[in-house]
C-alpha positions in Angstrom: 15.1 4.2 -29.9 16.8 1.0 -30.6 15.2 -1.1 -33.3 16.0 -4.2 -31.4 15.7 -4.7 -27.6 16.6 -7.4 -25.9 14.2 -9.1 -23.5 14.4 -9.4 -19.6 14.4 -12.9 -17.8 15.0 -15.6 -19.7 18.4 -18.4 -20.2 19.5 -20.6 -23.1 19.1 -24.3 -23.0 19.9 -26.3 -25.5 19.6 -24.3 -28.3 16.4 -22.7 -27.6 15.4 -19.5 -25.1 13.4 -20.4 -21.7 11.5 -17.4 -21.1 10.7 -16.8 -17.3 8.6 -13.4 -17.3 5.2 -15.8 -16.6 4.6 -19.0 -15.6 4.1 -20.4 -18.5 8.0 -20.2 -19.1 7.9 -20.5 -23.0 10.6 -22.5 -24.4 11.2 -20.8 -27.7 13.3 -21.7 -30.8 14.9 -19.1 -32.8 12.4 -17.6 -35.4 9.4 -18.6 -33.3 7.3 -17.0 -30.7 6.3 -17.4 -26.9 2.9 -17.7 -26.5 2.3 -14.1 -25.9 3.5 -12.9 -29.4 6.0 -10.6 -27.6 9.1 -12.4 -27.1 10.9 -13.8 -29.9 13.8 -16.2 -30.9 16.7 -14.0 -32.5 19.7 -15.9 -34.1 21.4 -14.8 -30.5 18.9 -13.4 -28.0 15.5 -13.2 -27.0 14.0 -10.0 -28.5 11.1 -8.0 -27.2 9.5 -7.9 -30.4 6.5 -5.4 -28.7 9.1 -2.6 -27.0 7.2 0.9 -27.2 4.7 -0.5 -29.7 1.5 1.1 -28.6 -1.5 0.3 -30.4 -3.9 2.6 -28.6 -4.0 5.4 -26.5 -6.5 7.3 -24.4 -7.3 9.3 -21.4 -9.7 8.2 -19.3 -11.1 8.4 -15.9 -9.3 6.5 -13.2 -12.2 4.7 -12.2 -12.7 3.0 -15.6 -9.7 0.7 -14.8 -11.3 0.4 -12.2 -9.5 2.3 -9.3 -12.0 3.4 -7.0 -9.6 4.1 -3.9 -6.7 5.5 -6.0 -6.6 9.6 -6.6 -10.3 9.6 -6.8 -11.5 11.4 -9.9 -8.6 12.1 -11.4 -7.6 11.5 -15.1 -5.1 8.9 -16.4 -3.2 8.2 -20.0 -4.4 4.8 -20.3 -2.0 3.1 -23.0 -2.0 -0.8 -24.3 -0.7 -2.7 -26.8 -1.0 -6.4 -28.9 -0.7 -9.8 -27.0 -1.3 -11.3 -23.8 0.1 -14.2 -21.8 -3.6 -15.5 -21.6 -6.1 -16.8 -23.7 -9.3 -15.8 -21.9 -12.6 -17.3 -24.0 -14.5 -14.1 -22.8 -11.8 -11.9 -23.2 -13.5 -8.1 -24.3 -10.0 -6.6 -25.2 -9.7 -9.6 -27.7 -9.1 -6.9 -31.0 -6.2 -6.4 -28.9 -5.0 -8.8 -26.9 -5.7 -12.0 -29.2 -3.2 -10.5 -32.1 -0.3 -12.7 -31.8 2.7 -12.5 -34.8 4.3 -9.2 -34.3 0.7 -7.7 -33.8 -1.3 -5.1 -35.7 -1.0 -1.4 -36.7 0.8 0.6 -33.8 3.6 3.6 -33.5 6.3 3.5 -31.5 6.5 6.1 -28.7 9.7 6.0 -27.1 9.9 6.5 -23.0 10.8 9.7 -23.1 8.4 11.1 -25.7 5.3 9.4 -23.5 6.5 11.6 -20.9 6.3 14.8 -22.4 2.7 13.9 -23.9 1.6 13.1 -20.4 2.8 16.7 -19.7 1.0 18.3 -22.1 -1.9 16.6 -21.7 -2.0 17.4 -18.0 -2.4 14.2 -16.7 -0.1 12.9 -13.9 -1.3 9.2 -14.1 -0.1 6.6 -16.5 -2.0 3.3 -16.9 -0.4 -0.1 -18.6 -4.0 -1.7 -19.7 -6.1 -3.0 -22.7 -3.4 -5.9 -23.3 -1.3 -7.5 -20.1 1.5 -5.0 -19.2 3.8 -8.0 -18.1 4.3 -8.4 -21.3 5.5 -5.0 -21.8 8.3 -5.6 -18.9 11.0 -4.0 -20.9 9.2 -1.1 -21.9 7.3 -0.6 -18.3 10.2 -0.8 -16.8 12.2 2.3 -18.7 9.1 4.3 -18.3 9.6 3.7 -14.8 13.0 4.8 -14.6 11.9 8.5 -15.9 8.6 8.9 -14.5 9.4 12.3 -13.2 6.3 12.7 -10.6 3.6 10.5 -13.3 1.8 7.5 -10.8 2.3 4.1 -12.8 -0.4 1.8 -12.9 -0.4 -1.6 -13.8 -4.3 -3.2 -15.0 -2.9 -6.6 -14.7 -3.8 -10.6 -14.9 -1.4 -11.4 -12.3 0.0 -14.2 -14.0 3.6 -13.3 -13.6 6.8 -14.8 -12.0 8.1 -13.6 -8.6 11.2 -11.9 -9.7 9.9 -9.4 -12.8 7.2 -9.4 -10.3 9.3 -7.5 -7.6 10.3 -5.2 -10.6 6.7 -4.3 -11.0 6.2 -3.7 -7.4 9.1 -1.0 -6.7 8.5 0.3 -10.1 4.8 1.4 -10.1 2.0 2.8 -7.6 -1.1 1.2 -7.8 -2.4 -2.1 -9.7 -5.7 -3.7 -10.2 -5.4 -7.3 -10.4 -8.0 -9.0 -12.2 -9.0 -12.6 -10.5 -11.0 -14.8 -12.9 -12.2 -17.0 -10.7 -11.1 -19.4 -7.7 -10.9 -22.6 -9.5 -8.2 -23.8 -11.0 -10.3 -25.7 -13.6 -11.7 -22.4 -14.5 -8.0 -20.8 -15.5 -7.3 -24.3 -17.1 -10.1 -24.9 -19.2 -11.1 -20.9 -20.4 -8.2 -19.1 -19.7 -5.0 -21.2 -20.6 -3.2 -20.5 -17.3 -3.4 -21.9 -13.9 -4.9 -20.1 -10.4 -2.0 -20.5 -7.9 0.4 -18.0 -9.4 -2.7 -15.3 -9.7 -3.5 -15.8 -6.1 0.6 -15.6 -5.5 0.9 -12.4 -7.3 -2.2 -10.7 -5.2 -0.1 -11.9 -2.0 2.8 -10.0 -3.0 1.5 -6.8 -4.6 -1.1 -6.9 -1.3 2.0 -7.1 1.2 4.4 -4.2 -1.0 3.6 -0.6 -0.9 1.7 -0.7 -4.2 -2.2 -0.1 -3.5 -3.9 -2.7 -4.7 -7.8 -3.3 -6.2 -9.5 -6.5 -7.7 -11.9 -7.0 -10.1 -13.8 -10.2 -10.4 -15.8 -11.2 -13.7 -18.9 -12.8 -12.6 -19.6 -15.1 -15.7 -22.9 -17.3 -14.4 -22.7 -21.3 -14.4 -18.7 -21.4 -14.5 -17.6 -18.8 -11.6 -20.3 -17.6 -9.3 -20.6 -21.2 -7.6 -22.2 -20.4 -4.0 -19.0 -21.9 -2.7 -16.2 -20.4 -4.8 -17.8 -16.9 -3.8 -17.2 -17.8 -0.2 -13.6 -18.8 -0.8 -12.9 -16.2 -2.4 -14.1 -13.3 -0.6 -13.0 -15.7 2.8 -9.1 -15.4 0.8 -9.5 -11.4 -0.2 -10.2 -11.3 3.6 -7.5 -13.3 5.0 -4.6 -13.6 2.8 -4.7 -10.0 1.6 -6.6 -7.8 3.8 -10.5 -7.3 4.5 -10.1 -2.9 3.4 -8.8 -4.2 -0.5 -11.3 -3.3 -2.7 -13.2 -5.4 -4.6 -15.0 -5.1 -8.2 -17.4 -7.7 -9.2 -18.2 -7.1 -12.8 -21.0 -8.0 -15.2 -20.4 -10.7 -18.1 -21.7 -9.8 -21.5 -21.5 -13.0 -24.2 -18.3 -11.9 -26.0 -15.3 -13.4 -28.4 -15.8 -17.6 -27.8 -17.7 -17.8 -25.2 -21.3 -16.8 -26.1 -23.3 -19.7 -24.5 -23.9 -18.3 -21.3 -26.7 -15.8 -20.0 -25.3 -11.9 -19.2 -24.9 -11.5 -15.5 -27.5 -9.9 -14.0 -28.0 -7.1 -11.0 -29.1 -9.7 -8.5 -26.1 -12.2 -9.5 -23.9 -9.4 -8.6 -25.7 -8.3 -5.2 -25.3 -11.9 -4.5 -21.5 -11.5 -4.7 -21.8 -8.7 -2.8 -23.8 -10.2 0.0 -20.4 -12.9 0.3 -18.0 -10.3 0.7 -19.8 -8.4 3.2 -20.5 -11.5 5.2 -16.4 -12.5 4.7 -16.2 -9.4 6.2 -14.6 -6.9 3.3 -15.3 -2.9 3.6 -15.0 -1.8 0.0 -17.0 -3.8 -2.6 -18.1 -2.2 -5.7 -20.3 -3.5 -8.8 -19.3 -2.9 -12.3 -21.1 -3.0 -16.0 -24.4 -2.0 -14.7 -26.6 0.6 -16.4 -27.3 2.2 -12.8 -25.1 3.8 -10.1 -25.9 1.0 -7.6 -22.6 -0.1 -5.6 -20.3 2.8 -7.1 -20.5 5.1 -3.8 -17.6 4.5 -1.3 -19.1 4.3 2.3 -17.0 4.7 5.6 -17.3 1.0 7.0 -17.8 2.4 10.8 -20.2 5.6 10.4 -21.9 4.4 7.3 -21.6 7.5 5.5 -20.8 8.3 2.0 -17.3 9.6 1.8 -17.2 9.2 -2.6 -20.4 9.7 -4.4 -20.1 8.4 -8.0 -22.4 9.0 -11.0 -21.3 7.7 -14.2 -18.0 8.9 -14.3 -18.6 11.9 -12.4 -16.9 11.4 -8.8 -17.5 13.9 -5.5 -14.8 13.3 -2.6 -16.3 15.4 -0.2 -16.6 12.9 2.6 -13.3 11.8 2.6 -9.7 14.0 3.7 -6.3 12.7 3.2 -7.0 8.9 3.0 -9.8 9.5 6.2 -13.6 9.2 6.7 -14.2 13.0 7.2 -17.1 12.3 9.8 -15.4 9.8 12.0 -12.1 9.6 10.8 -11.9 5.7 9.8 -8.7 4.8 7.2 -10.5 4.4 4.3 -7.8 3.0 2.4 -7.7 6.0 -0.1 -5.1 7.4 -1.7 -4.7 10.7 -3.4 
């Protein structure tokens, strides 16, 4: 494995390296960093200073990503590593994701060896998640090149430019794109970024042949305005398509931002009520202590075609992607 890897998508100006992996487009002088961590000046390139650096490793159910409509109750190698393109306030991968400077303890596992561990563990998923994969493009995208039958999945925060974006989208099989909110103020003020290239990203991935899930932190008093629930769910339906599944997650007072109640079960069946009424068919509820909203029910017949408990999934109602009772596309693939 080379000790030094040049980064994708970026051009000299002036002396310094204009990064264009995110929108944030980093101008960055030799010896210093992109906001990220990742990419850094060299004396004549822009390195990937984070190729193959994993800092953790796990298998885990597909669900926990969550992918609800995605090889149901199957397994996945869930991998991550330091740094992130956003500076979330709530983040609750910040052990991770907030390490900036050449990040913390990690081992380098080159794209070949990750292969043969998927192997023997007897997995044939691969996740990108913990930190924000687009960070990792280099690295995704030779893993990509030698995935020998392994489904790559991206747990992203969207905020990406269009061309490593089109990488990503012939490079991996399923993403789940996490929206933070529908307000730009929001992404300004506790996530560093901006909205418009999020909802730009969810466009693309949503029109490409990658299946595509959202998740949508409910944090009360700054995203679960009456109004912003509508737009969204109104924009899910619309812009992407009214059978993308939706996760609306529970809040828990985390890293900086600690001054707001946890979200609650009726806060979430509140969201749920808006995207049922913008007409979406798949709309699950996540971080509560009980089962409610984890079952997948055929929108036509009304029965359960994925029973989930915990972790423990039963896909007895549903057969190659259809409603086994009355044969609707459930938008599930195995």
């Amino acid at each position: 494995m080379p000790t030094v890897v040049e980064a994708l998508h970026y051009r000299k100006d002036d002396g310094v390296y204009v990064c264009g992996l995110c929108p944030h487009r980093c101008r960055i002088a030799p010896g210093k960093r992109g906001i990220c961590g990742s990419r850094l000046g060299g004396d004549d390139m822009l390195v990937a200073d984070n190729y193959a650096k994993v800092a953790t490793m796990h298998i885990d159910p597909l669900e926990k990503k969550p992918l609800f409509h995605f090889r149901p109750g199957e397994e996945v190698m869930s991998l991550g590593g330091w740094g992130c393109n956003l500076g979330c306030q709530n983040c609750q991968n910040h052990s991770l994701s907030m390490v900036r400077d050449g990040g913390g303890p990690s081992r380098d596992i080159a794209a070949v060896d990750l292969m043969g561990i998927c192997r023997r563990e007897g997995v044939r998923n691969l996740a990108f998640t913990y930190n924000e994969p687009t960070i990792w493009h280099e690295y995704v995208m030779d893993i990509a090149d030698m995935t020998e039958g392994l489904a790559l999945i991206y747990v992203s925060n969207g905020f990406i430019c269009p061309g490593p974006l089109d990488e990503v989208c012939d490079s991996i099989d399923a993403m789940n794109l996490d929206v933070k909110a529908f307000s730009d103020d929001f992404y300004r003020k506790v996530t560093k970024a901006r909205l418009d290239p999020v909802l730009d990203t969810a466009e693309t991935v949503a029109a490409s042949d990658v299946h595509l899930e959202l998740t949508y932190l409910l944090i009360p008093e700054l995203n679960d305005d009456e109004d912003e629930m509508r737009d969204f769910c109104s924009w899910v339906a619309e812009s992407l398509s009214d059978d993308v599944p939706v996760h609306f997650s529970a809040y828990h007072r985390d890293h900086r931002l600690t001054d707001h109640r946890d979200t609650s079960a009726a806060d979430l069946l509140r969201a749920r009520d808006h995207a049922y009424e913008a007409g979406l068919k798949h709309v699950y509820l996540g971080n509560l202590p009980t089962n409610e909203g984890k079952d997948t029910f055929c929108p036509r017949c009304g029965e359960v075609a994925i029973s989930r408990k915990g972790y423990r999934t039963v896909t007895n109602g549903v057969l190659h992607g259809l409603c086994t009772v009355c044969g609707t596309d459930l938008n599930v693939r195995g």
